[in-house]
C-alpha positions as CSV (number, residue, x, y, z in Angstrom):
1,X,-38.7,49.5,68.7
2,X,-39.2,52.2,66.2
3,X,-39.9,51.5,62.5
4,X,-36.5,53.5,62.0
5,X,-34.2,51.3,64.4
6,X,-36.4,48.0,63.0
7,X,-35.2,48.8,59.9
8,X,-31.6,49.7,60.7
9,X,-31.4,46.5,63.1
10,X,-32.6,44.4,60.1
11,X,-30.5,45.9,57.6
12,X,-27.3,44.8,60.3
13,X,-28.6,41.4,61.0
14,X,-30.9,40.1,58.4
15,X,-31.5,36.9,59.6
16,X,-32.8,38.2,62.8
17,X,-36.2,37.9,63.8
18,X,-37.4,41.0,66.4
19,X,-40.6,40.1,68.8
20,X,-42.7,42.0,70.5
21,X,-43.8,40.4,74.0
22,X,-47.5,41.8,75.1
23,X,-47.0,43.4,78.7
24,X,-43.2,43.3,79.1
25,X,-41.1,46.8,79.1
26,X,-37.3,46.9,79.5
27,X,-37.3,43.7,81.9
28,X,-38.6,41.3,79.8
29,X,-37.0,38.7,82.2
30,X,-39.1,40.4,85.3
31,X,-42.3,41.2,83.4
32,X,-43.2,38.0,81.3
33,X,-41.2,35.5,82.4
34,X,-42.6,32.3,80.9
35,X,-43.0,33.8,77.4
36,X,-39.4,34.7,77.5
37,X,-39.2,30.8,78.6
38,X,-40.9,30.1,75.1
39,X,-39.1,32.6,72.9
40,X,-35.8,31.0,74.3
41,X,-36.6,27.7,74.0
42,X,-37.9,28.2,70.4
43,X,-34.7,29.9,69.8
44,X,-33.0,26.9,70.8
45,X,-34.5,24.4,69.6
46,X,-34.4,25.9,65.7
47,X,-31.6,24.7,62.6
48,X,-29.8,28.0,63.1
């Protein structure tokens, strides 16, 4: 993500959090499956 779209997608949701997963493209689902496993389940998991 650029710094430019960051900074618009933060301005639009400010309580979002954006991660960057180490070795997964466009298909995070495909490429790093298990961390997506832990980003989810963290997600879950939090008082939202």
């Amino acid at each position: 993500m650029s710094p430019k779209d960051r900074e618009e997608f933060q301005r639009l949701a400010p309580s979002a959090r954006v991660v960057s997963v180490a070795g997964a493209g466009h298909a995070i689902q495909s490429d790093q499956p298990r961390a997506l496993a832990r980003l989810l389940d963290e997600f879950l998991s939090a008082d939202n």
